[in-house]
N, C-alpha and C positions, 0 to 999 in steps of 0.2 A: 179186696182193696184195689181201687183203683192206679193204672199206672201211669204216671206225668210222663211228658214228652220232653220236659225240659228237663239238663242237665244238671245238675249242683253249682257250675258257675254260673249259668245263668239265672239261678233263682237268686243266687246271692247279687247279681248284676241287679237285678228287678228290684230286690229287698233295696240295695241301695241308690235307688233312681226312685224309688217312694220315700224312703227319708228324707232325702235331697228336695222334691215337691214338695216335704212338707215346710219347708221354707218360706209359707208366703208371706208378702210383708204386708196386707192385713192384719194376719194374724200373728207375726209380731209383735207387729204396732199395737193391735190392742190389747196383748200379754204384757206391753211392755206399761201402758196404760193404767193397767189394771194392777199392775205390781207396785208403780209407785200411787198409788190410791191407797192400796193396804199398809204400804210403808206410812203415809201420810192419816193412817184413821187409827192406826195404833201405835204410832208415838206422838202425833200433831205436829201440824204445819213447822211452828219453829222448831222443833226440837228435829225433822226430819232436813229443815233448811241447816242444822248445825251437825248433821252427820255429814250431809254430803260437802260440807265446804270447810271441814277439818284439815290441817295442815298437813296433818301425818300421814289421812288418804286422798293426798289431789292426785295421785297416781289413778286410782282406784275410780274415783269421780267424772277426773278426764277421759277414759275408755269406758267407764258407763255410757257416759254421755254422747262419746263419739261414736260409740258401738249403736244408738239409737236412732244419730244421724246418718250414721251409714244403710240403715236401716231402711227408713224411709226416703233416701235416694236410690233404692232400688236394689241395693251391694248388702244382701241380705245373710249368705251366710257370712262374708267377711265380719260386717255389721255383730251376726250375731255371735261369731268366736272372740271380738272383740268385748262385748260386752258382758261378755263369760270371765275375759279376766279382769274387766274391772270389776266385778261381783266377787269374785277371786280374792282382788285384794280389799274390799269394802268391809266381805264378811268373813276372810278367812279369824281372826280371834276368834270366830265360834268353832273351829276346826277343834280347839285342844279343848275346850268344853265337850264339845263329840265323844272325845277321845277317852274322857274319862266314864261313860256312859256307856260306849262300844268295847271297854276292857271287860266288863261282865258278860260278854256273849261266850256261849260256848265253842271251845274249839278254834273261830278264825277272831275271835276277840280282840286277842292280845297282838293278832299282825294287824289286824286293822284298825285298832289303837295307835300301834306305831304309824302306820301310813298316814292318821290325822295328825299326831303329834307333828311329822315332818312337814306336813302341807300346812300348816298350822305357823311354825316356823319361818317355810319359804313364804310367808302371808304377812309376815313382818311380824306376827305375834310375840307378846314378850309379856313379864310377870308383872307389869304396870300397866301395860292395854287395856285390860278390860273395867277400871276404874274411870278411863275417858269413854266409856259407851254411854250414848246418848237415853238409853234407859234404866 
């Protein structure tokens, strides 16, 4: 087996100076592209216009959207942790949906049941949410 010259800290330094590159905002831009394509080819144009402009998610909407724009002016990881929590809040209702499907796993199930339940929660989820889902 061969022996590296490099440290432990610095491979983990490298490991994250290549996550970080992977940042571009091309590529982004066109995940970001392509994500609301598939939103719009599997519920259709209005019904994808009537998710994002719900009352209950303009939280959610407004940092999608601003996380896209920050995006493509260059502020791409900001961009992209922003747009992490407006996904966060668009699609956390699906978290306690999760949550009932991840209780049958063996052994880390039931913690990680709980952990969607609470993110589920802090998502604004509630026992009438999921009857305003636009599918």
């Amino acid at each position: 087996m061969p022996t590296y010259w490099l440290s432990d800290s610095q491979r983990a330094l490298f490991l994250l100076l290549g996550l970080i590159l992977l940042f571009d905002r091309a590529l982004l831009a066109a995940g970001n592209i392509l994500f609301l394509i598939g939103i719009t080819l599997l519920l259709g144009p209005s019904r994808t216009f009537l998710f994002f402009a719900r009352r209950q998610k303009w939280r959610g909407s407004a940092a999608f959207w601003i996380g896209i724009a920050l995006i493509l002016v260059r502020w791409t990881f900001v961009g992209f942790m922003v747009e992490m929590v407006g996904i966060f809040y668009l699609f956390g209702e699906f978290f306690k949906t999760m949550a009932g499907f991840a209780y049958n796993i063996p052994v880390v199930g039931p913690y990680l049941a709980r952990g969607l339940q609470v993110a589920g929660d802090k998502a604004g989820a509630n026992e009438r949410a999921h009857k305003d889902l636009p599918v």
